[in-house]
PADO-414654 format. One record per residue (C-alpha): residue in one letter; x, y, z. Coordinates in steps of 0.05 Angstrom, whole numbers, padded with zeros to 5 digits. Each point is the difference from the previous one (the first is absolute). Layout:
! residues N
a:X:Y:Z
...
//
This chain:
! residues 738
x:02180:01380:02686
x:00012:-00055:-00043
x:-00027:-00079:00009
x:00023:-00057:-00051
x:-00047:-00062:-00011
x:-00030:-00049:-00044
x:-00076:00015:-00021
x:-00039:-00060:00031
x:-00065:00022:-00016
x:-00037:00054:-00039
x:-00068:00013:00035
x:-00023:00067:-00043
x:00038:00030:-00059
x:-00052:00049:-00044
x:00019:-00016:-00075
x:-00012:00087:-00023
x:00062:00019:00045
x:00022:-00063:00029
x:-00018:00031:00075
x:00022:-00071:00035
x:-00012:-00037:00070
x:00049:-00046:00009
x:00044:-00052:00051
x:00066:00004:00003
x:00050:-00059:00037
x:00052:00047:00031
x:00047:-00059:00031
x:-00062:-00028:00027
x:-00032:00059:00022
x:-00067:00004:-00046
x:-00026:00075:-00008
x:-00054:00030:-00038
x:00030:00050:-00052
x:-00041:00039:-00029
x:00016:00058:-00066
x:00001:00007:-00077
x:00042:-00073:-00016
x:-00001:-00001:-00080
x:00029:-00069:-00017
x:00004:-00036:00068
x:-00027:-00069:-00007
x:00004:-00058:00049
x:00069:-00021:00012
x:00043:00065:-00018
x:00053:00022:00052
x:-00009:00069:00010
x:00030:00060:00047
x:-00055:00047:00018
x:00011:00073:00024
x:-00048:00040:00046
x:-00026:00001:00060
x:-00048:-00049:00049
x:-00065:00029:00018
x:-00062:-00020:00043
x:-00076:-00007:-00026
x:-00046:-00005:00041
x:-00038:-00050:-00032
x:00063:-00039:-00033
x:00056:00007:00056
x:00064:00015:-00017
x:00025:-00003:-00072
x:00066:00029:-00041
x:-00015:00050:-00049
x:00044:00000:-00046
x:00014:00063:-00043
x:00047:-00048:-00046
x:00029:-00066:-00012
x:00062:-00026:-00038
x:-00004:-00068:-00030
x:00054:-00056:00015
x:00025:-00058:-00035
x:-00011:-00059:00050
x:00070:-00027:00022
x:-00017:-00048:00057
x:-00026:-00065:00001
x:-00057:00021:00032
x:-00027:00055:-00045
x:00021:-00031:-00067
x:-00047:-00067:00020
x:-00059:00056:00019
x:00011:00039:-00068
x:-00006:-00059:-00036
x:-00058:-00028:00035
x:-00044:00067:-00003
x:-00024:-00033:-00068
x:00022:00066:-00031
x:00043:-00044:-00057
x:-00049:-00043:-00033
x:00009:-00079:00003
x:00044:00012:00071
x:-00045:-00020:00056
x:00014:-00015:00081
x:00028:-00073:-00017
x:00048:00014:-00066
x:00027:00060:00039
x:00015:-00043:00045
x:00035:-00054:-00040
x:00038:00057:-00037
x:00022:00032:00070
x:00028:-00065:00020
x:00032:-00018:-00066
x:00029:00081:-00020
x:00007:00026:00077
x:00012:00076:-00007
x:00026:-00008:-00073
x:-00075:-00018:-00018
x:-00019:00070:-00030
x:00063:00002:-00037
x:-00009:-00069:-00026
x:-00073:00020:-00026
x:00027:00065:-00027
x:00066:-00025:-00038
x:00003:-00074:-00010
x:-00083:-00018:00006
x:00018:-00065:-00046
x:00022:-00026:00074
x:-00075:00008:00035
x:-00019:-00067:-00046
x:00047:-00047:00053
x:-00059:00024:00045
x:-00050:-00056:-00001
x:-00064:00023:-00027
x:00030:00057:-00049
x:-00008:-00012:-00067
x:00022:00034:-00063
x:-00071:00029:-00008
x:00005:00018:00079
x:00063:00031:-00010
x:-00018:00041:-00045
x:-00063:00034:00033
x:00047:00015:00055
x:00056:00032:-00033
x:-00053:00043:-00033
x:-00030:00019:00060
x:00062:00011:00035
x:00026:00049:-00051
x:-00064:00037:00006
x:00000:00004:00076
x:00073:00013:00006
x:-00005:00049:-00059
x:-00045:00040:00041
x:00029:-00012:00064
x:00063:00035:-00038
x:-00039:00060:-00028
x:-00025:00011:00065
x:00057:-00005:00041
x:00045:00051:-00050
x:-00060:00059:-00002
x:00000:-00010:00079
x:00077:00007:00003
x:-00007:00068:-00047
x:-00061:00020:00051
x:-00058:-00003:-00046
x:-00063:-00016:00046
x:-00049:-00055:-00003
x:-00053:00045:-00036
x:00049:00007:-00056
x:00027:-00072:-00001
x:-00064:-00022:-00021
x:-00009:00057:-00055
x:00068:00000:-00022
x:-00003:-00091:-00010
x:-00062:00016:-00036
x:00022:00043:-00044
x:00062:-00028:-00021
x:00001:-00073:00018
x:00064:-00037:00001
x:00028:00047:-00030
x:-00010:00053:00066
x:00070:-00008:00021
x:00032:00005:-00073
x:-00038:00067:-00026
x:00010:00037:00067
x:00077:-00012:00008
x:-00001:00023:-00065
x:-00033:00063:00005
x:-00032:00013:00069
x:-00037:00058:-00021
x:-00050:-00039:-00044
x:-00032:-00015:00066
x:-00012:00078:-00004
x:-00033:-00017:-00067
x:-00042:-00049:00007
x:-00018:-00016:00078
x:-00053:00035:00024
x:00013:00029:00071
x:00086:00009:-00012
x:00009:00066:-00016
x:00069:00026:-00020
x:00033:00016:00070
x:-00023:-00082:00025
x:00034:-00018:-00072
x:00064:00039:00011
x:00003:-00023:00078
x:00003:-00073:-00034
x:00044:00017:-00056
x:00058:00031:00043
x:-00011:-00058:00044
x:00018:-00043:-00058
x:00066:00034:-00010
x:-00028:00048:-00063
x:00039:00057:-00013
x:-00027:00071:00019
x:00014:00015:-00077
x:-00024:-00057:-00031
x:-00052:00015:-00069
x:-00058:-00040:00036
x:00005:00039:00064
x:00008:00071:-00042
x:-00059:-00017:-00049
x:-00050:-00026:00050
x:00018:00058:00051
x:-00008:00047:-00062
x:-00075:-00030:-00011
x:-00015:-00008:00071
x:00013:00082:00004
x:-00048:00014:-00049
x:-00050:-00036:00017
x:-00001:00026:00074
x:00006:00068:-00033
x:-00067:-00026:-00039
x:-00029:-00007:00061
x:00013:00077:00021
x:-00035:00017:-00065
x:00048:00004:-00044
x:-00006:-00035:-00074
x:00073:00017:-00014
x:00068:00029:00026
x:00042:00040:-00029
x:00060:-00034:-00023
x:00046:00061:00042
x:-00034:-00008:00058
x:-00004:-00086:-00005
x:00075:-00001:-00019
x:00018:00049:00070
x:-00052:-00045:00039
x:00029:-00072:-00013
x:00064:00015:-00003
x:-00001:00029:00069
x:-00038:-00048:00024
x:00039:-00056:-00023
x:00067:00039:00006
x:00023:-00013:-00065
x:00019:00045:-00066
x:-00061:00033:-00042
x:00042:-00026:-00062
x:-00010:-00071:00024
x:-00069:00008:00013
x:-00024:00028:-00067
x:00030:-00046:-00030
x:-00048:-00055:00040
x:-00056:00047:-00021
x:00014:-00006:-00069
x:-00001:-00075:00006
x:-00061:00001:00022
x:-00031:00043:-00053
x:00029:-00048:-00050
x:-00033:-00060:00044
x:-00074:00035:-00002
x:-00001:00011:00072
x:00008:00072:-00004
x:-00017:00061:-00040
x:00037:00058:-00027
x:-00041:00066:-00024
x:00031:00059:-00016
x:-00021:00074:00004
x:00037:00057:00020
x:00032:-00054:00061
x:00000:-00071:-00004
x:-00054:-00041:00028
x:00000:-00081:00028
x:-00059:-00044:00004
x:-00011:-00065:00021
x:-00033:-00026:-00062
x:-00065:-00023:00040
x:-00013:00076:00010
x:00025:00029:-00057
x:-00050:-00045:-00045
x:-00053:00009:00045
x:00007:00081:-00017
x:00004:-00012:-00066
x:-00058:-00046:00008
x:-00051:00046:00033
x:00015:00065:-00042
x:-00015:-00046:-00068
x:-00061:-00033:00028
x:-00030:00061:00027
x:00014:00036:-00063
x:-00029:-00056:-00040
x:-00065:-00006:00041
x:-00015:00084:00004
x:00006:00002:-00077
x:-00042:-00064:-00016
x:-00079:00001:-00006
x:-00037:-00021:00061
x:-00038:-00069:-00023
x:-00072:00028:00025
x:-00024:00061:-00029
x:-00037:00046:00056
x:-00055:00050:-00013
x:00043:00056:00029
x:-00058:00049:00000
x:-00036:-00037:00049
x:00058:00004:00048
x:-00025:00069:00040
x:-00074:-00022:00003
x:00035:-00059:00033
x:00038:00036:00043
x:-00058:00038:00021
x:-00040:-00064:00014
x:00053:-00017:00045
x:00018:00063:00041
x:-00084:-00005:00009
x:00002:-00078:00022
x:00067:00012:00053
x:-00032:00066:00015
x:00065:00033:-00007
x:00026:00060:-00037
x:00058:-00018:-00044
x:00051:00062:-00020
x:00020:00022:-00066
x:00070:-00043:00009
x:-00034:-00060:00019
x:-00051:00005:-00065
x:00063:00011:-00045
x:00034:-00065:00032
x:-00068:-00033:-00006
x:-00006:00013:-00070
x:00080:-00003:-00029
x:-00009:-00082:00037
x:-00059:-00013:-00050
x:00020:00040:-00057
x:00078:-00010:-00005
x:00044:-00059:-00002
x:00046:00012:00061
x:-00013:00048:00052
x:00035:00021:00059
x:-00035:00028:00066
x:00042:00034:00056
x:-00016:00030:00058
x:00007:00012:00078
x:-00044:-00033:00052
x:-00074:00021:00014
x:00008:00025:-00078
x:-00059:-00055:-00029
x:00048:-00053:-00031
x:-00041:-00058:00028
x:-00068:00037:-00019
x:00028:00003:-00067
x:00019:-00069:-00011
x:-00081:-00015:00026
x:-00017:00036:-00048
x:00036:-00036:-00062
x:-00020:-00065:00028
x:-00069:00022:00004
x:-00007:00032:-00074
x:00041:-00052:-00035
x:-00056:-00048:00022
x:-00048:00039:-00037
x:00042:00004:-00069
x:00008:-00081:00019
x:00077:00006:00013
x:00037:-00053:00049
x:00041:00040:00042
x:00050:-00040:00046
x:00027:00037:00055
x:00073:-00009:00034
x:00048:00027:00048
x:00074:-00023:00018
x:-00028:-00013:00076
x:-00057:-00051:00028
x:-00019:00062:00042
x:-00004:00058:-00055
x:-00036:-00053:-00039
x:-00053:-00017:00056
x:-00008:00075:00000
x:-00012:00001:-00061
x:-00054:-00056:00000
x:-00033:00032:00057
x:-00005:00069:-00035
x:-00026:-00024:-00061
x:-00045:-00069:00018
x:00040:-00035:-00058
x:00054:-00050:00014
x:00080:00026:00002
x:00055:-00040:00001
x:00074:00014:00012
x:00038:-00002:-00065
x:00043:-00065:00012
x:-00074:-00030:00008
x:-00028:00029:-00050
x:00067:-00022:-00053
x:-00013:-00070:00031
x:00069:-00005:00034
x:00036:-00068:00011
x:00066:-00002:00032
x:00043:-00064:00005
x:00041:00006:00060
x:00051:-00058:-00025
x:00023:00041:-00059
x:-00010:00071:00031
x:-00047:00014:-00062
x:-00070:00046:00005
x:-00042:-00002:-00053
x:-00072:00021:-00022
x:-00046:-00035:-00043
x:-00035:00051:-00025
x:00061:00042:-00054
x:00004:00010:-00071
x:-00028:-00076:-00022
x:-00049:00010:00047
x:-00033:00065:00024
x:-00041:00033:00038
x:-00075:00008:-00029
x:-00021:00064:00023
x:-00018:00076:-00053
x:00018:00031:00068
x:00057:-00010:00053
x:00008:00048:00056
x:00062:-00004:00035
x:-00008:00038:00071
x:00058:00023:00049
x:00052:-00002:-00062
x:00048:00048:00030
x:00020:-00074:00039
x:00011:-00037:-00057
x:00065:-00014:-00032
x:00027:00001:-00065
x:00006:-00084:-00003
x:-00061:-00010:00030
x:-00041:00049:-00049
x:00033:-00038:-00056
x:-00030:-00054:00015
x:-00068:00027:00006
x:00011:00025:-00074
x:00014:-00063:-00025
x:-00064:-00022:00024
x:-00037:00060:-00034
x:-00031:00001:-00071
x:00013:00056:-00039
x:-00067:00008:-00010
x:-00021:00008:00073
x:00000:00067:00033
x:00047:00009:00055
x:-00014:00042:00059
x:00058:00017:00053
x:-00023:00042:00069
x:00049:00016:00051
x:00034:00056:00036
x:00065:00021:-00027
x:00020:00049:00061
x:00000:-00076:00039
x:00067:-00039:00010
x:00007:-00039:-00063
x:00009:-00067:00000
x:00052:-00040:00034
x:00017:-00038:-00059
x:00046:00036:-00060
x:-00028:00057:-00036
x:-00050:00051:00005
x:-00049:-00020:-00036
x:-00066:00045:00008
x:00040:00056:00010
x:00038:-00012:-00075
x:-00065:-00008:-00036
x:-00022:00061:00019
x:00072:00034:-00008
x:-00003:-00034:-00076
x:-00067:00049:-00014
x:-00017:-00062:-00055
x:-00069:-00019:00041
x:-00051:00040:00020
x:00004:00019:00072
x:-00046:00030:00051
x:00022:00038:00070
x:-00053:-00003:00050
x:00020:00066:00044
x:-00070:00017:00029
x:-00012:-00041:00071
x:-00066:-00046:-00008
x:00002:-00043:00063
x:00008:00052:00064
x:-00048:-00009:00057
x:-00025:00057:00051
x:00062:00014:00046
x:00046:-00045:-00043
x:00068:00024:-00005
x:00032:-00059:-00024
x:-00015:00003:-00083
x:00013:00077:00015
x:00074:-00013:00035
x:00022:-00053:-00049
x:-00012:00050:-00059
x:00030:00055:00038
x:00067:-00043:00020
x:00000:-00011:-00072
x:00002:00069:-00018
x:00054:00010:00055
x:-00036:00036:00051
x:-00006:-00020:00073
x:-00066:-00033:00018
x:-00055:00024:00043
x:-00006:-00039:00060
x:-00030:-00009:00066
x:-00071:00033:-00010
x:-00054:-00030:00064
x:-00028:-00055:-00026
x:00037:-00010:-00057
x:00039:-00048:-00036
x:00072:00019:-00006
x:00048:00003:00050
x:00073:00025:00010
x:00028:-00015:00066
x:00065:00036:00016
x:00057:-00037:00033
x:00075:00004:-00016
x:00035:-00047:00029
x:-00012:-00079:-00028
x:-00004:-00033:00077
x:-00063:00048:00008
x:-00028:-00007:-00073
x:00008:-00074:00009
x:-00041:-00002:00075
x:-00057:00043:-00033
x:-00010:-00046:-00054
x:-00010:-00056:00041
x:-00046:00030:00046
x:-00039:00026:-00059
x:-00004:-00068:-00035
x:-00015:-00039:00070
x:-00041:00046:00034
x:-00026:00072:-00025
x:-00021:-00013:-00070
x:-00034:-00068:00021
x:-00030:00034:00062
x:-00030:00069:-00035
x:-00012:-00030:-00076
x:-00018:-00068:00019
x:00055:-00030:-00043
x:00022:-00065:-00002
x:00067:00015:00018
x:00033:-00061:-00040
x:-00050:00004:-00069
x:-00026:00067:-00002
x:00062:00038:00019
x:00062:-00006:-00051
x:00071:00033:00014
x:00042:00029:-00066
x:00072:00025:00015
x:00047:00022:-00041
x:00062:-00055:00014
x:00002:-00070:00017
x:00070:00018:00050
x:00007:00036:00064
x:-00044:00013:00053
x:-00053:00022:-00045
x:00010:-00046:-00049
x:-00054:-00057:-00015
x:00046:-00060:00023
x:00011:00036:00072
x:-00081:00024:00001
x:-00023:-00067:-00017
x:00037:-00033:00059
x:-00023:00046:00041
x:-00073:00001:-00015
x:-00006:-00076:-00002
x:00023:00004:00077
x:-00052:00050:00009
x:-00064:-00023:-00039
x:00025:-00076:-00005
x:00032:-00023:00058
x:00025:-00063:00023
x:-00045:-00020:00055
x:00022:-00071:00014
x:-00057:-00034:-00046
x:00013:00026:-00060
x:00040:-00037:-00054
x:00061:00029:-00034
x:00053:-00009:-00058
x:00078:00023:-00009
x:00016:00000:-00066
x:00071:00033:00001
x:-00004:00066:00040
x:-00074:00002:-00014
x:-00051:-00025:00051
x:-00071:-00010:-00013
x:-00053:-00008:00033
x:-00079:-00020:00003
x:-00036:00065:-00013
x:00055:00035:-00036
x:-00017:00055:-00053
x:00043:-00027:-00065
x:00019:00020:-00063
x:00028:-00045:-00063
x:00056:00041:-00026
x:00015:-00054:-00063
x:-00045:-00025:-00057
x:-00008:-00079:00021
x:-00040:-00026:-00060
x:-00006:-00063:00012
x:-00022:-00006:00076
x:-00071:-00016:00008
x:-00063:00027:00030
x:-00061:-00020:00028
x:-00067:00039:-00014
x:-00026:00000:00064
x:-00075:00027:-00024
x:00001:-00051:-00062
x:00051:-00049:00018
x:00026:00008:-00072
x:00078:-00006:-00003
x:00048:00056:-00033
x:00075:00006:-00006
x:00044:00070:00014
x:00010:00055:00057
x:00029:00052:-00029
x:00049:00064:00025
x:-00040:00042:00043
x:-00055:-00045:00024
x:-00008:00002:00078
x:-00034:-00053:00036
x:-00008:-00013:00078
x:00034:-00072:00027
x:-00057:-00042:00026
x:00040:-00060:00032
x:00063:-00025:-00004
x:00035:-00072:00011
x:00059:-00004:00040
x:00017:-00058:-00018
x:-00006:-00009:-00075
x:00026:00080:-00001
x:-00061:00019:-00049
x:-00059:00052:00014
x:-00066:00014:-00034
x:-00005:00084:-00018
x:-00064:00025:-00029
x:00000:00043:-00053
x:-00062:00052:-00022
x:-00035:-00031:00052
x:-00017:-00060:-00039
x:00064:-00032:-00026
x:00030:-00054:00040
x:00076:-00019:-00008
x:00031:-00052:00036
x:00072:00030:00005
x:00060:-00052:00006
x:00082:00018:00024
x:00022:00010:-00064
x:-00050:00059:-00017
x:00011:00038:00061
x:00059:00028:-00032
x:-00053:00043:-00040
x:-00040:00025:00060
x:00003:00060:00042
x:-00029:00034:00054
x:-00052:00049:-00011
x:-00019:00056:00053
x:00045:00045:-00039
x:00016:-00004:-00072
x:00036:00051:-00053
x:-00029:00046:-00044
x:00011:-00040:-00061
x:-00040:-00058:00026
x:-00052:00038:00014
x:-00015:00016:-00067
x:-00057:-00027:-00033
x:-00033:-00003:00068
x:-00050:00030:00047
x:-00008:00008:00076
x:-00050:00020:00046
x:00060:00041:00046
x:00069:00016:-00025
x:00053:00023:00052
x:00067:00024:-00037
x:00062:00014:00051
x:00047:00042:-00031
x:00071:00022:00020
x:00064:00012:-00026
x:00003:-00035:-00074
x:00055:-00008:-00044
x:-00004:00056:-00048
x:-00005:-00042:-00058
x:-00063:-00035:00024
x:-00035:00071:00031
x:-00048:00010:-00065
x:-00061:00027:-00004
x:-00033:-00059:-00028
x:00018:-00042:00047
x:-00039:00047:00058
x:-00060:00005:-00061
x:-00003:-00087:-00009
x:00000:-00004:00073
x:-00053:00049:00016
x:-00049:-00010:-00050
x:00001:-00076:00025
x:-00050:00020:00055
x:-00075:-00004:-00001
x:-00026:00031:00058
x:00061:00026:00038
x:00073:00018:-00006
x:00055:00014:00061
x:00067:00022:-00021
x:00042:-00002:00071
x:00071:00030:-00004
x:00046:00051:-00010
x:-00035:00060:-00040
x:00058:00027:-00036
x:00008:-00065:-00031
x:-00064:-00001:-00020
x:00009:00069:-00033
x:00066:-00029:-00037
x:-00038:-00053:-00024
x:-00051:00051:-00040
x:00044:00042:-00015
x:00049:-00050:-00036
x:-00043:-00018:-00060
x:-00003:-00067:-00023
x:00074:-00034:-00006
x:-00019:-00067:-00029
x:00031:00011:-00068
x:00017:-00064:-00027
x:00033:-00027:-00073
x:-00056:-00015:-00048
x:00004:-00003:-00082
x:-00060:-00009:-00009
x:-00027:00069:-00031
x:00056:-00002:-00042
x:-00021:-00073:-00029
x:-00063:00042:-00012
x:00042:00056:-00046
x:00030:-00062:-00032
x:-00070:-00036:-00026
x:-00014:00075:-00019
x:00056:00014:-00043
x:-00010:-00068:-00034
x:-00074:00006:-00011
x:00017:00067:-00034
x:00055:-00028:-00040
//
């Protein structure tokens, strides 16, 4: 429903996301609206859309989901407008003097023929010309926001969108709407277009063709893929945007000429956006440059085996041949790469280095692209890890939509060794960026597993280094870490190696429960989450236990398994506060993941009380409490990190109880439950069964349908993405020779 008014009084507005609490006179009915009210001062004339609602504490209120902003065109609401003191050097008594001098001509007066406002006693030319300044500025505003609410841009992006471009908001975007695409963080191309067409822009217009041909690679980038092929981009957008391949190659072209875009050319030809194409180009020059420059501490490398010794005798362990080659290429060789399987000794390794670089007197700084592979890390080893957007020193200025790191060329890192763990995860852009931070003189070396999703991100990075065969590069095959009666290191290698696992042993730890129809599959799961794992393993069912499917959609899919479990481990009781942001509802106690790097929001240090800034993709925290009434809530993160979460952010939460394969990676839990059904073919890999079960610690349950659990294996891994990268290596090669 809709209610028009005149703000009378603002009682709360939060100056981050302008959450407001305000009073509205609707014909002298005063109600208490409350919502996200960029721009509203004392005075305005607004309609409001949404809905009244009761609180318990506050009584009935509107909630407003929008508002429009009016011109004031009676009496009554011009004299209120100007006596909100919102125009500087108008108070109560000259509004009134104007009022009775103007009537309702007064704003037009002050707008077009101000000269007229000195007949009002007590307005002189100094006077007068405060207020037509402030006017303009008020009214200016009032204008910007009035046309980006009549083209349907929220209040979240008003207030971006003024900051960014100022007055001159209305100016640039009927110019070319899709520079909000550009440069405003949070308007991706489809809010963009829905704003364009709304603006009368033609479905063939350049802007709308050029920004549609940049938003499709970069969601492509975002499937993994550093490039398209210009066939295949060409057939893609011109579907897509129903228009002739001529016409669109032509836009491509442009675009190449403009630097936004790159064209290689092999046997087909290949488009970049630039950012990725340089980054490629980037990484396979600095690697190159560090593995054939002298390390800047020479080692006594014929002490290295007595020092292995001396540690196998302090851990009172038994390292392998493979793990003493790894050991010794880290110390002897500029750049090494380690890859292996789970329970395989990658973690005792990287001990290890840590360990006998301190005896040669080497810093070693340790990283991961996650805060939990990094805590991992630090627990394994006793010396401190950090993620690597912690460890580069990131800042990120959420006004210009710019992330930066400190620590780059001009500045780097001081470290003779850097070991990079869990670096099939990583990305092409965000590995260039560790490189830049790199000496050449520092050895580099990068651990991961390469049979493991890769990274979300474009490229294939750990994968491509190896592929290049320019580093030295150690597979771990033999399996270290496997307890008495442990099938789990044993299944994930033999999924891996695309045979069926064994399963269901007394006592064990890896289950297969056979069901093959999705209503059944989906009741099993909860009881085994709610009731029989809790009850037999004494797990907590909401901490300890962790589901992984396959899909977000369907009745298997996270979105619908999430729902459902919060009903069952988190239900609403009567007492226990709750938030709807959109079609998501949280709730105190809810399991919750952040599924989008937010740099800048801060945390508490709840052991230390020390502040820190960023929750990253991946992290999952449990909601503590939440306030109804100023719609924030205060998660927990790691057990330790306190964030105080307002509206705007919720956008970047999700529920937790299930979550896909892919964010799992990087991760550990006590219990993994996997539900598996039918799959679209294209997503049935091998690897994505292989991430999924060698995320569990002490037990694994895959409940389903066998025979898709037998396509899964027997598919073989179908994550092939577009990456240059080895080929930038054969580049640097050929030139070095030349």
């Amino acid at each position: 429903m809709k209610i028009k008014g005149i703000v009378e009084e603002i009682i709360y507005m939060n100056e981050e996301n302008h959450y407001t609490v305000a009073v509205v006179d609707s014909e002298n009915n005063y109600i208490t609206i409350v919502g996200y009210g960029y721009g509203l001062k004392l005075g305005d004339q607004v309609e409001l859309e949404g809905e009244f609602i009761f609180h318990d504490l506050y009584g009935e209120q509107f909630k407003f989901s929008s508002f429009l902003m009016i011109m004031p065109n009676t009496q009554e609401s011009i004299l209120k407008f100007l006596s909100s003191g919102s125009i500087k050097g108008i108070g109560p008594s000259t509004a009134e003097k104007i009022l009775y001098k103007f009537g309702e001509e007064a704003l037009d007066i002050i707008n077009y023929n101000p000269n007229e406002l000195l007949k009002i006693n007590g307005i002189g030319k100094s006077k007068l010309k405060q207020i037509i300044e402030s006017y303009a500025d008020v009214v200016g505003n009032r204008d910007t926001i009035m046309f980006l609410q009549s083209i349907d841009v929220g209040s979240s992006f008003i207030n971006k969108i003024i900051k960014q471009y100022g007055k001159k908001s209305r100016e640039i975007i009927t110019n070319n709407p899709y520079q909000l695409y550009d440069d405003i963080d949070g308007i991706g191309f489809v809010k963009a277009d829905a704003i364009a067409l709304k603006m009368g822009i033609e479905k063939d217009s350049i802007f709308r063709m050029r920004s549609f041909i940049k938003h499709y690679l970069y969601e492509s980038s975002y499937n993994g893929n550093a490039y398209l092929y210009l066939k295949d981009l060409l057939n893609y957008i011109s579907k897509l945007l129903e228009l002739d391949k001529s016409i669109i190659e032509n836009e491509v072209k442009e675009l190449i000429i403009k630097g936004d875009l790159v064209q290689e050319i092999d046997d087909k030809i290949k488009i970049y956006l630039s950012s990725i194409y340089n980054s490629e180009v980037q990484v396979a020059s600095k690697l190159m440059a560090i593995n054939s420059f002298e390390a800047y501490k020479n080692i006594n490398t014929n002490s290295i085996n007595e020092l292995i010794e001396s540690f196998q005798s302090n851990e009172r362990i038994k390292l392998n041949s493979e793990q003493i080659k790894a050991i010794n290429s880290a110390l002897k060789n500029k750049i090494t790469i380690i890859t292996g399987g789970p329970g395989t000794g990658k973690t005792t390794i990287i001990k290890a280095i840590v360990d006998i670089s301190k005896c040669f007197d080497l810093k070693v700084n340790l990283t991961a692209p996650t805060g939990r592979a990094a805590k991992r890390m630090e627990e394994s080893t006793g010396s401190e890890a950090k993620t690597i957007h912690r460890l580069l020193e990131y800042q990120y200025v959420e006004d210009l939509n710019i992330l930066s790191f400190n620590k780059n060329e001009e500045d780097p890192l001081k470290a003779d060794v850097i070991i990079v763990d869990e670096s099939s995860m990583v990305d092409v852009t965000l590995i260039n960026h560790l490189l830049k931070a790199i000496p050449l003189d520092t050895k580099l070396v990068v651990i991961g597993d390469v049979d493991q999703l890769p990274s979300i991100g474009p490229g294939d990075v750990l994968n491509d280094v190896i592929e290049s065969g320019f580093f030295e590069t150690i597979r771990l095959t033999d399996i270290y870490r496997q307890g008495e009666n442990s099938l789990i290191v044993l299944n994930a290698h033999r999924i891996n190696n695309g045979k069926m696992p064994e399963m269901n042993e007394k006592d064990g730890d890896f289950f297969v429960i056979q069901y093959n129809k999705q209503r059944e599959i989906l009741d099993n799961l909860i009881s085994l989450v709610s009731e029989r794992l809790p009850k037999f393993y004494k797990f907590d069912p909401v901490k300890d236990i962790q589901i992984i499917a396959p899909i977000k959609n369907g009745m298997l899919g996270t979105k619908n398994i999430n729902e459902v479990m919060q009903k069952t481990l988190n239900p609403q009781n009567g007492s226990k506060s709750e938030i709807q942001f959109q079609n998501k509802r949280f709730r105190a106690g809810d399991k919750v993941m952040q599924f989008r790097n937010n740099y800048n929001i801060q945390w508490l240090d709840r052991d230390t009380y020390l502040r820190g800034s960023g929750i990253f993709n991946g992290e999952i925290g449990y909601i503590e409490t939440i306030d109804e009434v100023r719609k924030s809530m205060i998660v927990i993160f790691d057990e330790y990190k306190e964030v105080a979460f307002e509206y705007k952010d919720l956008n970047d939460i999700e529920l937790s109880y299930a979550i896909t394969i892919h964010k799992s990676q990087g991760s550990e839990f006590n219990a993994v439950i996997i539900p598996i059904s039918f799959i679209p073919p294209k997503m049935a890999s091998k690897n994505l069964l292989y991430t999924a079960v060698s995320r569990g610690k002490n037990l694994v349950v895959i409940i389903g349908d066998n025979k898709y659990l037998k396509q899964m294996i027997d598919s073989g891994n179908k994550d092939k993405r577009n990456s240059g990268l080895v080929d930038q290596f054969k580049k640097f090669e050929l030139l070095s020779e030349s």
